[in-house]
N, C-alpha and C positions, 0 to 999 in steps of 0.2 A: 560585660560589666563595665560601668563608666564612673566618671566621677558624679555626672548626671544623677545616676539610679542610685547611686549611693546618698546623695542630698535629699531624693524623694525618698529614702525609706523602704525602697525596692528590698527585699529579704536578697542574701546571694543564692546564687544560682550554681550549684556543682556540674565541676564539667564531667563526663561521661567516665574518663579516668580513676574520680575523685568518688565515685558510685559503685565502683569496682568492689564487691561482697561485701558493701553496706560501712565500707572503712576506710579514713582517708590521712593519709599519709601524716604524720605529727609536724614534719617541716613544715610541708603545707600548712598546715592550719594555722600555725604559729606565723609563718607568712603573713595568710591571710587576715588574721588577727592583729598584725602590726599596719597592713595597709589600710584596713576602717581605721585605727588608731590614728593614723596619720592626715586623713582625708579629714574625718572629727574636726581633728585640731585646723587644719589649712581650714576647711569651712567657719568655722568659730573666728581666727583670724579674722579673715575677710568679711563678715558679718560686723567684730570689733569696729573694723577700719571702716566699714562704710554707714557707722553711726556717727552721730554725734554734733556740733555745730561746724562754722566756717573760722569762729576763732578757737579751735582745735588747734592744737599743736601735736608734731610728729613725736615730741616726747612724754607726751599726757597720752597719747595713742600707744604707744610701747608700755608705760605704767596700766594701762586696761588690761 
């Protein structure tokens, strides 16, 4: 899994562990849950930053 597959919408993918009698671990998941969470946001960021014109400013980009 990459930050890639996660921009395309790729569903995750359970690793063999996480399959283990159809149950996966509540840490886990909650992990798992806060890294889309995180990736979301970085993505959304960087999307932000690379709108907008040339007389943009760094503190009108922080206000988006």
């Amino acid at each position: 899994m990459s930050f890639q597959d996660l921009e395309a919408g790729r569903p995750l993918v359970s690793s063999r562990r996480e399959r283990v009698n159809g149950k996966q671990d509540a840490s886990q998941a909650v992990a798992s849950g806060i890294f889309q969470i995180n990736t979301a946001v970085s993505t959304f960021q960087r999307l932000v930053n690379s709108i907008g014109t040339p007389k943009d400013t760094p503190e009108l980009r922080e206000k988006l």
